[in-house]
C-alpha positions as a Markdown table, in Angstrom:
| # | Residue | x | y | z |
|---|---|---|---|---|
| 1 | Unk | 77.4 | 76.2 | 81.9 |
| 2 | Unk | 79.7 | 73.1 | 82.1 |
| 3 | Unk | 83.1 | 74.2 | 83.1 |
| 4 | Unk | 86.5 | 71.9 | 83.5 |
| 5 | Unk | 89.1 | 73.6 | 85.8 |
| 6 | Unk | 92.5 | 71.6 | 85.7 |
| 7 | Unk | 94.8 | 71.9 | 89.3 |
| 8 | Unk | 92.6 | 72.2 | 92.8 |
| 9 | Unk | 95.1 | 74.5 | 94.5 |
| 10 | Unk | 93.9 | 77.3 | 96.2 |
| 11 | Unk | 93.2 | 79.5 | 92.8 |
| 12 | Unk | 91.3 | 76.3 | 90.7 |
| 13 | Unk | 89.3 | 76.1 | 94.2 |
| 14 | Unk | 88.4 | 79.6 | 95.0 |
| 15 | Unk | 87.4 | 80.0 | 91.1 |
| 16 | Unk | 85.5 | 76.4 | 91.6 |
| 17 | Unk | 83.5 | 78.0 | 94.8 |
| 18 | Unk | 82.6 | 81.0 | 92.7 |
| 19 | Unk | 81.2 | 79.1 | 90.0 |
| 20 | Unk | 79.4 | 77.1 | 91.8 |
| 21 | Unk | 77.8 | 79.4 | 93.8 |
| 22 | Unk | 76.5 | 81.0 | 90.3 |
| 23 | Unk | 75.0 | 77.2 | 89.7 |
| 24 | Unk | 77.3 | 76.6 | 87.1 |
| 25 | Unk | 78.1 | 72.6 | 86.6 |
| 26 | Unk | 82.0 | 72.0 | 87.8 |
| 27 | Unk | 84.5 | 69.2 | 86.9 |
| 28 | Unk | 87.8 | 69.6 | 89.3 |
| 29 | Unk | 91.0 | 67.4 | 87.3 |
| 30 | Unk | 94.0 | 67.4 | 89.8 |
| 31 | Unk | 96.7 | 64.7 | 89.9 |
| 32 | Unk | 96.3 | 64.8 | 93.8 |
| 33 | Unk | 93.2 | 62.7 | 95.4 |
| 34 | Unk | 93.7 | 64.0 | 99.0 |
| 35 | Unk | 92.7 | 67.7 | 97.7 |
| 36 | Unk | 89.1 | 66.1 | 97.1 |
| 37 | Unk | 88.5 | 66.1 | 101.1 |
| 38 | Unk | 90.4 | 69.4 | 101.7 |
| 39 | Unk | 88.6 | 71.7 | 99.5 |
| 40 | Unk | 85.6 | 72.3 | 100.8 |
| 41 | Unk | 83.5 | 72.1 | 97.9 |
| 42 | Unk | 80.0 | 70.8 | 97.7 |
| 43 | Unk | 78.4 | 70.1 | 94.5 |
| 44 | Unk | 81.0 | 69.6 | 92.2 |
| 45 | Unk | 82.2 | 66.5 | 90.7 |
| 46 | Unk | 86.0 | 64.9 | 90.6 |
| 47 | Unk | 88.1 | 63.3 | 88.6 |
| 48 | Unk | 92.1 | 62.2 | 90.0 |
| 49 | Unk | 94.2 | 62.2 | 87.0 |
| 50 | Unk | 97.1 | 63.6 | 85.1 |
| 51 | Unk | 95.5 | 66.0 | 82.5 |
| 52 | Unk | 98.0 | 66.2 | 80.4 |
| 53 | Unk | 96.9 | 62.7 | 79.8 |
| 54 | Unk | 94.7 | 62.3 | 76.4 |
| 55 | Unk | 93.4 | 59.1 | 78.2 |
| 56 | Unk | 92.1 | 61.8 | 81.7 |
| 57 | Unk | 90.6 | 64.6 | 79.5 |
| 58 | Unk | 88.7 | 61.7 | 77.6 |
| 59 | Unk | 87.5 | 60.5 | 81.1 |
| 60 | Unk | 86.7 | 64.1 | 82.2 |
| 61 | Unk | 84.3 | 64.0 | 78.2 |
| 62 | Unk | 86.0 | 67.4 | 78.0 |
| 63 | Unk | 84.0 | 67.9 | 73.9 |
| 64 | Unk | 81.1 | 68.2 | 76.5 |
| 65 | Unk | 82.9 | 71.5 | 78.0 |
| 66 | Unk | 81.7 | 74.8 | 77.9 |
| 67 | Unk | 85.0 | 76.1 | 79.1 |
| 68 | Unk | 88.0 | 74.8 | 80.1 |
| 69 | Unk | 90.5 | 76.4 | 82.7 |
| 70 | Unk | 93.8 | 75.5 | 83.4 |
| 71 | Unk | 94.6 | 77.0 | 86.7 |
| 72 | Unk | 97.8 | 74.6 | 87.9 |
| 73 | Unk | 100.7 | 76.1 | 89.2 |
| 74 | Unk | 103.0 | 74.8 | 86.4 |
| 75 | Unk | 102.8 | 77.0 | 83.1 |
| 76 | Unk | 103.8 | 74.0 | 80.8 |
| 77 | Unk | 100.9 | 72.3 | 82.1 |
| 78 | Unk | 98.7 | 74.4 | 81.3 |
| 79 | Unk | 99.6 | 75.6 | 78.1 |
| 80 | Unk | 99.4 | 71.7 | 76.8 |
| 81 | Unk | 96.0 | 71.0 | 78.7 |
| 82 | Unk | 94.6 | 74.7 | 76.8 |
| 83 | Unk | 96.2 | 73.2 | 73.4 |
| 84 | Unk | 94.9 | 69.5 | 73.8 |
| 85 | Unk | 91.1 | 71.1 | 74.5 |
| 86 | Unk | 91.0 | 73.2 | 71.7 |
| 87 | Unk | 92.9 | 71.1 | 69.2 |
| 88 | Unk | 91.5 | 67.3 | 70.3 |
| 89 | Unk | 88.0 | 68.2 | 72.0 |
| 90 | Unk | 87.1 | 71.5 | 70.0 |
| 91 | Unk | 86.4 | 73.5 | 73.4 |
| 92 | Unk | 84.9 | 76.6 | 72.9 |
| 93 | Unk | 86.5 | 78.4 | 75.5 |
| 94 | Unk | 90.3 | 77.9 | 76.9 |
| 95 | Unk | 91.5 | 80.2 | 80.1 |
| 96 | Unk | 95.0 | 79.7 | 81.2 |
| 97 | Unk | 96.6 | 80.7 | 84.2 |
| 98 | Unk | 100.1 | 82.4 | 83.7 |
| 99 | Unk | 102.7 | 82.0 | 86.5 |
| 100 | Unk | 105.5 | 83.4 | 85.3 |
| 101 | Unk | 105.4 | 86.7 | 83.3 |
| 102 | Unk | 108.4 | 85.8 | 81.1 |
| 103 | Unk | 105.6 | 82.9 | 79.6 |
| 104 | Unk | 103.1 | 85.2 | 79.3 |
| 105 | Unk | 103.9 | 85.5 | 75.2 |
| 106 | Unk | 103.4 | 81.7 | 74.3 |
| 107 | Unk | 99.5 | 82.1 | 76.1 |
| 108 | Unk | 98.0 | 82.9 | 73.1 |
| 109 | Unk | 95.5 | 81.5 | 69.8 |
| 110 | Unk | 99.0 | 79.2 | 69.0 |
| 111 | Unk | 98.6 | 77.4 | 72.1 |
| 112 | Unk | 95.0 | 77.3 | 72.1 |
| 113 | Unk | 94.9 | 79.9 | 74.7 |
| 114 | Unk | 91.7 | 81.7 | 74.5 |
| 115 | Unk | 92.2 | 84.5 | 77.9 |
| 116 | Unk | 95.2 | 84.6 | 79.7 |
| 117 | Unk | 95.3 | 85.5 | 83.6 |
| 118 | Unk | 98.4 | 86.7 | 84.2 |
| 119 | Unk | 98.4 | 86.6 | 88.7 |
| 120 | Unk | 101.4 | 88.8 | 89.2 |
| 121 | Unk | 100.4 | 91.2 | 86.3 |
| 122 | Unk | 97.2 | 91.5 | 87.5 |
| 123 | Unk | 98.5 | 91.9 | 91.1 |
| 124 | Unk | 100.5 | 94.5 | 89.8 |
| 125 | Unk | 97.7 | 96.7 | 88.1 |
| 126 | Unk | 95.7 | 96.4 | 91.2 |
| 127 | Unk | 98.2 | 98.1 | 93.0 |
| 128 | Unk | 99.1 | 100.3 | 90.6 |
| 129 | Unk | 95.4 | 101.2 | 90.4 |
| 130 | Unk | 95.1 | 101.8 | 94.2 |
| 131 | Unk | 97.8 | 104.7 | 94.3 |
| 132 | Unk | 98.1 | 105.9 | 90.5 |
| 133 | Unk | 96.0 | 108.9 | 90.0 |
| 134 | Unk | 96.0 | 111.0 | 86.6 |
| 135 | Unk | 97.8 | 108.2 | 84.8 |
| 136 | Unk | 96.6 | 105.0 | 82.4 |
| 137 | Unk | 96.7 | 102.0 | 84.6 |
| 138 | Unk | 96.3 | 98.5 | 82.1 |
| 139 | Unk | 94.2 | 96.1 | 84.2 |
| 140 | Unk | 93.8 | 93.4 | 82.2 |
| 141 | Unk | 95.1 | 92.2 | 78.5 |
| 142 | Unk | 92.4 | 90.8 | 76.1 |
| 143 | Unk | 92.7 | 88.2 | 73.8 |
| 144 | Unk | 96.3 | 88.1 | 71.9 |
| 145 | Unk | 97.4 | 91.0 | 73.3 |
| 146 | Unk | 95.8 | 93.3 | 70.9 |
| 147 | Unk | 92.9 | 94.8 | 73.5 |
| 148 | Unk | 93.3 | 95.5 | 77.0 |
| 149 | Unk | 91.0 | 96.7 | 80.2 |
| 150 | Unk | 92.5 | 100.1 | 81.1 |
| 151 | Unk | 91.5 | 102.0 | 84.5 |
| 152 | Unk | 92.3 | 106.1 | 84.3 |
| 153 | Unk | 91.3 | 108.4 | 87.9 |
| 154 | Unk | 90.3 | 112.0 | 86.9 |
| 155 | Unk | 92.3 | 114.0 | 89.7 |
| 156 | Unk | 90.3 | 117.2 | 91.5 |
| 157 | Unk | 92.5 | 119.3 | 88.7 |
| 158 | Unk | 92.1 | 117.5 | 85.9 |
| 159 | Unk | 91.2 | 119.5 | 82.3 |
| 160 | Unk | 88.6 | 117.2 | 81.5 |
| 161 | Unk | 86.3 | 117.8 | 84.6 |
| 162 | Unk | 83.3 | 119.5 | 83.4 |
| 163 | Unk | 83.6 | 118.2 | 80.1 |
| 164 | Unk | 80.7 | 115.5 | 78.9 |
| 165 | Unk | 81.4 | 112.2 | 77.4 |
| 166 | Unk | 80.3 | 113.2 | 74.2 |
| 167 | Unk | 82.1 | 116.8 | 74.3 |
| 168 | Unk | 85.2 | 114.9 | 74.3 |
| 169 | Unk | 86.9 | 113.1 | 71.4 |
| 170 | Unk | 88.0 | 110.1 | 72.3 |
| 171 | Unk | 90.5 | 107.7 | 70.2 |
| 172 | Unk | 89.1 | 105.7 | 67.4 |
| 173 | Unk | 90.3 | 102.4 | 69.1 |
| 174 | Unk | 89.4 | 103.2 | 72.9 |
| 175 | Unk | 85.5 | 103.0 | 74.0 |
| 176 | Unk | 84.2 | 104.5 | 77.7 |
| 177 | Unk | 82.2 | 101.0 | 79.4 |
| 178 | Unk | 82.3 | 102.3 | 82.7 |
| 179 | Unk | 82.0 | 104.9 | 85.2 |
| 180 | Unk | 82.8 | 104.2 | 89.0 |
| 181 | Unk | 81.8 | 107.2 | 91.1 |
| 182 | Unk | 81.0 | 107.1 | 94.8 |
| 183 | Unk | 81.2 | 104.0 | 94.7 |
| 184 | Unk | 78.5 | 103.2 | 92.3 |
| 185 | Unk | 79.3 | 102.3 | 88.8 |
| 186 | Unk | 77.7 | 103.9 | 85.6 |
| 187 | Unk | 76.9 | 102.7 | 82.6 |
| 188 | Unk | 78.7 | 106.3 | 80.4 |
| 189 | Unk | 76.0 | 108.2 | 78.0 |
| 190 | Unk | 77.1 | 111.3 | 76.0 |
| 191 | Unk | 75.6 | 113.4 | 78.4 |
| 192 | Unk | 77.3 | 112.2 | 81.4 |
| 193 | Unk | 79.2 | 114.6 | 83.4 |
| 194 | Unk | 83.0 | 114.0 | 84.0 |
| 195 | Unk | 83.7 | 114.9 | 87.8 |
| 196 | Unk | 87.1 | 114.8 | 89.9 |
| 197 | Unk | 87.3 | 111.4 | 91.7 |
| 198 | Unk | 85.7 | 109.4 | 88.4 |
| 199 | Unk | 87.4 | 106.5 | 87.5 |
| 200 | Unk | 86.9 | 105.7 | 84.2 |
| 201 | Unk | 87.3 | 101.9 | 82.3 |
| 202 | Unk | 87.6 | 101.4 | 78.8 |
| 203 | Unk | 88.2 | 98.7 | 76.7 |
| 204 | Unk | 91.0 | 99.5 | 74.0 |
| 205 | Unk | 93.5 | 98.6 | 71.9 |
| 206 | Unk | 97.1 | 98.9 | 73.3 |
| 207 | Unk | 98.1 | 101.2 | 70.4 |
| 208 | Unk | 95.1 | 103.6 | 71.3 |
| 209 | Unk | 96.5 | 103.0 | 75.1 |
| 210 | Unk | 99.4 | 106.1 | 74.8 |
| 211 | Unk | 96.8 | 108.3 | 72.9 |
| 212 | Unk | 94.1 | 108.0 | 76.5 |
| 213 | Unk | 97.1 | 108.7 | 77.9 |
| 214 | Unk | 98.0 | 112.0 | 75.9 |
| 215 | Unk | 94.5 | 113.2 | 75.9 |
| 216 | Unk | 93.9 | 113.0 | 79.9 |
| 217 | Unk | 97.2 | 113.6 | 80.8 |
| 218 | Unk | 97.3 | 117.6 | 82.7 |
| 219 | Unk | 99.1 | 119.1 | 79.5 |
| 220 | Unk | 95.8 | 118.6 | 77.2 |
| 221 | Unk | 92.9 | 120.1 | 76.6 |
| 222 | Unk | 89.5 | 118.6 | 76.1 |
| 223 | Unk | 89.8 | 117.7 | 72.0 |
| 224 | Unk | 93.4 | 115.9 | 73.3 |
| 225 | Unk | 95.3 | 119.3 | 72.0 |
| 226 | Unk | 98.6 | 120.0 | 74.4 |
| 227 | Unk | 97.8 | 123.7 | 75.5 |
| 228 | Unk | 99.9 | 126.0 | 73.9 |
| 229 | Unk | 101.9 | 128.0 | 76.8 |
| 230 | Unk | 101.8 | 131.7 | 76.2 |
| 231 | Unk | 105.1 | 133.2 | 77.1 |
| 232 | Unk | 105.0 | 137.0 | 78.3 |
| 233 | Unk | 107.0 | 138.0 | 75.2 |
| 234 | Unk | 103.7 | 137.6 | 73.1 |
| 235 | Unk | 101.7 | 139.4 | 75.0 |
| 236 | Unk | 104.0 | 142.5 | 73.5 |
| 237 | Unk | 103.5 | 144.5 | 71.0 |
| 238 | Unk | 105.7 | 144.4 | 68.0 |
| 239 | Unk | 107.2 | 148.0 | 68.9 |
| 240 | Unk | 108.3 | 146.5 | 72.4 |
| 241 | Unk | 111.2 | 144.7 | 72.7 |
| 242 | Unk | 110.7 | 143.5 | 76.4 |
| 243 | Unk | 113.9 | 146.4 | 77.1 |
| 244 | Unk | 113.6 | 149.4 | 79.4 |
| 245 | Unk | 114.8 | 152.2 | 77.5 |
């Protein structure tokens, strides 16, 4: 896979050195030439420029691209280099890095923003993750902000322990990819056990997000039904009135 990442900092790097140890073909664009000797990186291939530049993207043959990733530390940059590849050069595939969460609405289809990596969002869920038990933790947004990765820990007391993955009815919009247990994950069948300690990822819609969250939450049963608290009162009898004498 060709891939053009656009700014050599210490992100476009470290996703550079992943890539390329996957044997993936890499093209580095960065405005700065002295990053070239600094980063480390054996095997992939250069270009000093300023991408924001028709004339560099052109040099880089960016209609050649498999995907294109603009991980600079400047969100106007990267919105234009994500719009220029999918609007001039007809990339199939546009990441965009977001800096600051207030721009995270403008990474979208508009600006020729195929997946947006929000850092501190993404920071955030990962901590969030680490110490939220019983609760819907969103680890990653999808698209337009119309799917997202959620992350849900079953606690030792949970109702749904016991239950299989088929027993239970999930919402339309949300669909079980993944079970981490001990460690190891699992690829969910129907017959799949739910234990305490489970963490479970789905892929869903953020409208079906609050209705995980109702039907795992401690005050529902297995078919996502809030149990219905008996009081003592109707445990009585209709001839007694809760009154001594």
């Amino acid at each position: 896979m060709k891939v053009v990442i656009v700014g050599a900092g210490s992100v476009g790097s470290s996703i550079a050195r992943e890539l390329l140890a996957h044997k993936h073909q890499i093209l580095l664009i960065d405005l700065k030439p002295e990053v070239i000797g600094r980063s480390g990186l054996r095997g992939a291939r250069w270009l000093v420029g300023d991408a924001c530049e028709l004339s560099t993207l052109q040099d880089a043959k960016l209609e050649d691209a498999d995907v294109v990733v603009s991980a600079t530390g400047d969100d106007k940059v990267n919105l234009v280099v994500s719009l220029l590849a999918k609007t001039e050069f007809g990339v199939g595939r546009t990441v965009g890095r977001v800096n600051n969460p207030k721009n995270d609405w403008m990474f979208n289809d508009s600006w020729g923003v195929d997946v947006a990596v929000n850092t501190p969002q993404l920071m955030t869920a990962l901590v969030e993750e680490a110490v939220e038990i019983g609760d819907i933790v969103r680890l990653l947004t999808l698209q337009t902000g119309v799917a997202s990765i959620v992350e849900f820990t079953v606690p030792h007391d949970s109702h749904v322990i016991g239950s299989t993955v088929g027993g239970i009815d999930w919402p339309e919009d949300a669909t079980l990819v993944a079970i981490l247990r001990d460690q190891a994950p699992i690829t969910p069948t129907r017959d799949d056990v739910l234990d305490g300690g489970d963490e479970l990822f789905f892929v869903t819609t953020i409208a079906a997000e609050d209705g995980l969250r109702s039907l795992l939450s401690p005050g529902s049963d297995d078919d996502g039904e809030p149990r219905e608290e008996t009081s003592p009162a109707a445990d009585q009898s209709p001839e007694d009135d809760g009154f001594d004498g």
